[in-house]
N, C-alpha and C positions, 0 to 999 in steps of 0.2 A: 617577233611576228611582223610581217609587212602591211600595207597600205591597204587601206577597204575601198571597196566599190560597191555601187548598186546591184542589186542581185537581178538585173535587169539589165544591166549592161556595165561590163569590162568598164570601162573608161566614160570617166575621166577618174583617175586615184587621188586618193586624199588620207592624210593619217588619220590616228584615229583622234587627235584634241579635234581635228578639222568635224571629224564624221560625229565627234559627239555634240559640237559645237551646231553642226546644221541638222542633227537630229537625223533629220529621212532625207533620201536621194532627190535630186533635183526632180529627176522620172517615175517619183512617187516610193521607187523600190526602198530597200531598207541596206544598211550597207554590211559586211563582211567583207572576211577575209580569206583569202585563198591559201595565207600561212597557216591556219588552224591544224595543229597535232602534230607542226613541223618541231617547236617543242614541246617538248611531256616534263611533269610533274614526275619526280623519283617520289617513290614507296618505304624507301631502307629507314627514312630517316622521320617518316611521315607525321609518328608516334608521338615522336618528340615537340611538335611544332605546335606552338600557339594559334590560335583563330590570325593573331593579328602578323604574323610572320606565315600562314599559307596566305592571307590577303596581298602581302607586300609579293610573294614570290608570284603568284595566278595573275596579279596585273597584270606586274611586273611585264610579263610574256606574253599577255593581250593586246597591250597598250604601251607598245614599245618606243613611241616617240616622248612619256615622260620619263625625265629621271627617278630613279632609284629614292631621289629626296624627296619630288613631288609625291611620288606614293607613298613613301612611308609617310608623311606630313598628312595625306587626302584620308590615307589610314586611319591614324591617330585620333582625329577631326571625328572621323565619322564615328568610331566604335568605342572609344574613351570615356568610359562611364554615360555611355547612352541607352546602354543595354542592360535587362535587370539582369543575366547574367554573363561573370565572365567569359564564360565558352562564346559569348554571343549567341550561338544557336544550337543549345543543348540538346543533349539525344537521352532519350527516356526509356528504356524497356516499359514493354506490356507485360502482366503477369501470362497471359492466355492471349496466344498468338487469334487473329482473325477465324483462320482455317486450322485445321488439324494435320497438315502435312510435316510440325515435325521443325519447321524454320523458325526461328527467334525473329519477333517482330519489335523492331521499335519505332517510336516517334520523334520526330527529328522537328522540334520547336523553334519554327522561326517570328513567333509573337511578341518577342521579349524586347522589343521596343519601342521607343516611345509613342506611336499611332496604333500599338498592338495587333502588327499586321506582318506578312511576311514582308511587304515592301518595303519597311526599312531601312532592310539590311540594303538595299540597293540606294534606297531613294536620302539614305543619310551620307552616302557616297558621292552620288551624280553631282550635288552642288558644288563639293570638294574640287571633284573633277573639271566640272563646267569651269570655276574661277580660274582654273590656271591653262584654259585654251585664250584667255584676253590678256594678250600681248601684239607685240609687233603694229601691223596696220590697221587692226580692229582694237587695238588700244582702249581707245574710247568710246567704245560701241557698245550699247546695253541690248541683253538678251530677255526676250518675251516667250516663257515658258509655255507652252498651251496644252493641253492636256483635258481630254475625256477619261472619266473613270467609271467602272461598273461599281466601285463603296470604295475599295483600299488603297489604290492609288492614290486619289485626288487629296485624301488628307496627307496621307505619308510624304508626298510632294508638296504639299503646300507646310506641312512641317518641316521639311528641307530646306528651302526656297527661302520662309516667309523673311525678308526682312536682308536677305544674302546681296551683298555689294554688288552693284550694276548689273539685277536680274531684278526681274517683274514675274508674275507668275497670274495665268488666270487658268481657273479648273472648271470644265462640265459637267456636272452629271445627271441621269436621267430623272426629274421629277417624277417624286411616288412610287423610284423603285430601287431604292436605298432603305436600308434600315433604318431606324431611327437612329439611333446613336450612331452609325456612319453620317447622317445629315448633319446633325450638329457637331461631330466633329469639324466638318467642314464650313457650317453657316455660322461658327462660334471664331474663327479661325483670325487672329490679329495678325496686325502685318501691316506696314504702309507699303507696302506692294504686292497684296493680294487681292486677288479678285473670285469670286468663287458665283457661279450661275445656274441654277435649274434649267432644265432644257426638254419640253414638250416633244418627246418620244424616249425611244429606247438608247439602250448605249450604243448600239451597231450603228443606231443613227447618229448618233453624236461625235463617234469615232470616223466616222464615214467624211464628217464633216471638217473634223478639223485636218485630214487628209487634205480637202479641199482645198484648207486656209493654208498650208502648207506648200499645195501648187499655182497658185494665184500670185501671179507674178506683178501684177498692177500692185495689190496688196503690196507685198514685200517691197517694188518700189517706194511707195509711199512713205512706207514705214524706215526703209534705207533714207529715206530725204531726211527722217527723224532722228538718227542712227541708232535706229534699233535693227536687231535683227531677230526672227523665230525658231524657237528650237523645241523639242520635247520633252515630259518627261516619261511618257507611255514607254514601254520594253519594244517599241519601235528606236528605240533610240540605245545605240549599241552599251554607253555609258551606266543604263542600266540593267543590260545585261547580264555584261560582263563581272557586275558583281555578286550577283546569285550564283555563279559559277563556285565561290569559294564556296559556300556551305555542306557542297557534297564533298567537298576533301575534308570539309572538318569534321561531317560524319561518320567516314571514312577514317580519320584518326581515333576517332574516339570510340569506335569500335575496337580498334589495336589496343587502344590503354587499356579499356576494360577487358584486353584478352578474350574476345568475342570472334572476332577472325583473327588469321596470320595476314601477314603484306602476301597481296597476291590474289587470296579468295575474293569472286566476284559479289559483290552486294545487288539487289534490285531494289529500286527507289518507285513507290508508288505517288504521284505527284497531282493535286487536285489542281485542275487549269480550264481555263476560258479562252485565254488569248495565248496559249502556246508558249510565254516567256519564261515560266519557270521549270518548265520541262526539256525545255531547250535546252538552259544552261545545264541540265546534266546531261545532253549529249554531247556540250563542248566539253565537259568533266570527260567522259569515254573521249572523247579526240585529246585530249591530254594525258590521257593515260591512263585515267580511273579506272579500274577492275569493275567493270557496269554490267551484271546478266542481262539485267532488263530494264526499259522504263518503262514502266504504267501509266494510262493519262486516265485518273477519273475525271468522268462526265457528272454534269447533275440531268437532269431533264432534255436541257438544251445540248440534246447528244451528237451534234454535228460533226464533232472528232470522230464520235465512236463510229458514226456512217463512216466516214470518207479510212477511216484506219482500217476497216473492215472490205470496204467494197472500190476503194480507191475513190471513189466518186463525192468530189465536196458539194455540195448541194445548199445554199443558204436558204432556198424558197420551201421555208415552212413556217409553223405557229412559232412564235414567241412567249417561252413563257418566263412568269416570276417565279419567283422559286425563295427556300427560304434562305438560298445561296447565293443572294445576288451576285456576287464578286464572279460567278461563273457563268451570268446569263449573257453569255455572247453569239453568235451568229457566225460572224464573220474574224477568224481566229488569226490575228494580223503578222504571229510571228510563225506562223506554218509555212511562210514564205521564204524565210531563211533556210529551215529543214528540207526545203524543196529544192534551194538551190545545192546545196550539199550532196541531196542526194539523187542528183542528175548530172553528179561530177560537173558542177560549173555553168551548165549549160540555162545560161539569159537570156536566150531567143524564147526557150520555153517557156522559162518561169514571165517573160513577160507576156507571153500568150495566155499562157492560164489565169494569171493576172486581170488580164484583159475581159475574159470569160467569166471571170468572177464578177467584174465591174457590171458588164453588159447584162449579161445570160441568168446572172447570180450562180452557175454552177463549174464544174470542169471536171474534167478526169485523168489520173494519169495513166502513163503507160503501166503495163503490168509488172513491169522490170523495175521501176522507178517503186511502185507501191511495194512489190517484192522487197526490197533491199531498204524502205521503211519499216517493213514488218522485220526483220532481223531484228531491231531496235526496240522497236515498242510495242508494249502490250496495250491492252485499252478494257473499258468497261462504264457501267455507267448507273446511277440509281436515280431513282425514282422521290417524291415527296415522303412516299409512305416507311420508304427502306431506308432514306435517309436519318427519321424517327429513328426506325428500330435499331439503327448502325449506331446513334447515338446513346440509344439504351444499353444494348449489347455492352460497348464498351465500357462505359459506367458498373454494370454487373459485372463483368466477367475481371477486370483489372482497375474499378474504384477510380477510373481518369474522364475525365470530362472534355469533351470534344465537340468544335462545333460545326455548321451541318458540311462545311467544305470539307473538311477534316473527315467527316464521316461517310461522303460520297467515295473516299479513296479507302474507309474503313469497309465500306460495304465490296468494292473492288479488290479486295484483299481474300474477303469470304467467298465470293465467289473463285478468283481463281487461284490456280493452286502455284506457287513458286517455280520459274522458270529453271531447269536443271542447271545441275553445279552451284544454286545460290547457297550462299553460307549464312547469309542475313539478311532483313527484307529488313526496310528503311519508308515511314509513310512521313511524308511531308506533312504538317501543321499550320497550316497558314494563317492562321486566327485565331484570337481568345476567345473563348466560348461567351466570353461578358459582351463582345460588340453584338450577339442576336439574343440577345438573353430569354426571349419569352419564346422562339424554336427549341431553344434546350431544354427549358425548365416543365414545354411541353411534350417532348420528345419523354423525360423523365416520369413523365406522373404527375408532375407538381403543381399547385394551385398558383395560377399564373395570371396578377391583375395585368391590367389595362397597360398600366406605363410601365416601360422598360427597365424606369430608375428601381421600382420596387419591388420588380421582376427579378432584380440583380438581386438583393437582399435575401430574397426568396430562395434563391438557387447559392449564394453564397450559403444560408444557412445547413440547409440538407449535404451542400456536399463538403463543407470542411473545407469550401477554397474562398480565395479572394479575391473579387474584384478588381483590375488593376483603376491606378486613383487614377489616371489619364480618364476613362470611362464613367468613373462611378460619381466625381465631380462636374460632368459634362452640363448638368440639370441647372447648376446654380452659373453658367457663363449667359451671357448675352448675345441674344445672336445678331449678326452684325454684316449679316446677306444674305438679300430673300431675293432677287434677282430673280426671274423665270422669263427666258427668251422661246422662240419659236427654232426650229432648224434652221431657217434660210437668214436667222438673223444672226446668227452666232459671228461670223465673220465681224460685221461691223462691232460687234460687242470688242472683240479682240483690239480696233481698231482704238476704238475708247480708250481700252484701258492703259494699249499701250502709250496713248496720249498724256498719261498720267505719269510717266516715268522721269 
């Protein structure tokens, strides 16, 4: 695969250590590649492959300016007993599909690591990667990770990160609208290079801002006089993309093993999303070759995909709500920028006009041709608080598995529509242990649900015959160790701090 650009503009090109290395495009854009699907993943032999041999092969082909030994080594690092299981991200049947159409539904778990989050699987990667772009004339130059997260990211990254050779890491996230066990994952969080800050608004604003910090070139000098330099770890930053791309070949295999499809039948992937990133990478999975019917994007409340999928028209200027899915309460969906550029054949003039429109206007639309030729791709849908609940119920009655509420926004999107023709097998992404919202589930269920979360778990541990993972369920007895709460406009100089600190 060749060299990435901002999806903004052609040139100037850069590999991809360089693109994971600067995170996002000088021009704000996010970078890609124009090589995408020039190679494909074979099928013949798919069956056969470990999680961690389709990892080394999907880099591999992504991220062609490392070796063969870097990957297999970033591999190894990341996925080497870090995962409670070996699949890394195991696929579960449901006993009773969603709908009645007749398609075998399964769950494709990507919680089973150590922040219990799908981000993980990426964010246990990115560090791997980052270390081996310092060579050459940045040698000596330490990297300042920065990063807004809506719950899952900010710890998963700062469990990457904390502590990682000549990187710093500080995380935002919106004060008061985190779960609790997301907060203290992150305010518990050791590290002589972490930084972690509550931030007075929402994630859109937070996200918005470290955009800012990003193009602020005073800043970045400053900071260069320091020799640091700023990079991400948000699914703005291709390093973490690229790695959520394996889990739908490993889906995809382990449907074969269990003789579920033949190599060939298409699967549809139902995929719960905020920011676009993990729905994405299984449209780079179909540009390599996956056998993809469909992708699905559930919505929670904050249904702004399902508008602009439905009517071409993205629209940020509405209410904001909480939900008890924070990880989805976004606005403004940062990696729909890449899907745009793709699906304009290339075309940067536009994608930075809409861009622009988003900035200014908060809205934009696209042409009907462009929205057309998105709709081939992906389906969409979206629930509600209340359905949320009963998606959580449902599931528990009908197949005894416990799910939580993101998980259940793409549960409830399932019932509602019915499998897009030719699919062999529907596939619903998992993004989360049901233990990080525990007192949504355990009320979603029926269950008498105290006050705190810790006894909340216990609670819902008991009725259902699961457990807790101890990452979670020990969080009560750590020390928190950052209470930090800045304003928006002050985030920047916070950055400046910490990188002071390095």
């Amino acid at each position: 695969m060749g060299l990435y650009h901002s999806t903004r503009s052609a040139a100037p090109c850069v590999t991809a250590k360089q693109a994971i290395r600067r995170g996002i495009a000088a021009d704000g854009g996010l970078f890609v590649s124009d090589a995408l699907g020039e190679t494909t993943i074979g099928l013949d032999d798919l069956a056969s492959k470990s999680y961690f041999e389709l990892a080394r092969e999907i880099l591999g082909a992504l991220l062609p300016d490392y070796t063969a030994d870097e990957i297999a080594a970033c591999v190894d690092e990341a996925y080497n007993g870090t995962f409670a299981s070996d699949e890394v991200t195991p696929l579960v049947p449901l006993a009773t599909a969603p709908n009645a159409d007749g398609v075998a539904t399964y769950v494709l778990e990507l919680f089973g690591g150590p922040t219990s989050a799908f981000k993980d699987v990426a964010l246990q990667m990115l560090p791997r990667l980052m270390a081996r772009t310092n060579s050459g004339e940045n040698a000596d130059e330490k990297i300042m990770i920065v990063t807004a997260t809506s719950g899952d990211t900010g710890k998963a990254a700062l469990a990457g990160f904390a502590d990682a050779p000549g990187t710093g890491i500080t995380v935002f996230y919106p004060e008061g609208k985190v779960s609790r066990v997301q907060e203290l994952q992150m305010s518990t969080q050791e590290g002589g290079n972490v930084a972690v800050c509550g931030v007075r608004g929402n994630f859109d604003d937070a996200q918005s801002a470290v955009k800012r910090i990003f193009a602020d070139e005073e800043l970045a000098a400053r900071l260069a006089d320091e020799g640091v330099v700023l990079s991400s770890a948000n699914s703005i930053n291709v390093g973490r993309l690229v790695p959520q791309v394996v889990y739908y070949f490993a889906a995809y295999a382990q449907l074969l093993r269990a003789g579920s499809i033949a190599a060939g039948d298409a699967v549809e992937f139902c995929v719960p999303t905020g920011n676009f990133g993990d729905i994405l990478a299984g449209y780079y999975a179909k540009r390599l070759g996956l056998p993809v019917s469909r992708l699905i994007v559930a919505s929670d409340k904050n249904n702004v995909l399902f508008d602009f999928l439905t009517t071409g028209t993205y629209d940020r200027k509405r209410p904001f709500f909480t939900t008890t899915s924070p990880s989805m309460d976004i606005l403004i969906s940062s990696n729909l920028e890449r899907m745009l550029y793709y699906a304009t054949d290339g075309d940067c003039e536009l994608v930075a006009e809409l861009m622009a429109g988003l900035s200014a206007e908060g809205v934009y639309t696209v042409p009907e041709q462009v929205l057309a030729r998105i709709q081939e791709v992906f389906g969409c849908g979206w629930a509600d608080e209340d359905q949320v609940a009963a998606a959580i119920k449902h599931c528990w009655d009908a197949n005894g598995y416990v799910i939580d509420p993101h998980t259940a926004c793409g549960y409830h999107v399932l019932e509602e529509l019915p499998a897009a023709p030719g699919t062999a097998a529907r596939v619903l992404l998992s993004t989360a242990s049901p233990y990080k919202f525990p007192r949504a589930v355990a009320g979603a269920l029926g269950l008498f649900c105290p006050p705190d979360d810790f006894a909340c778990m216990k609670v819902l541990e008991k009725a259902t015959n699961t457990t807790a993972p101890a990452q979670l369920a020990t969080l009560e007895d750590k020390p928190v160790l950052h209470t930090d709460v800045v304003d928006i406009d002050s985030m920047s100089a916070y950055v400046e701090q910490a990188a002071s600190n390095l």
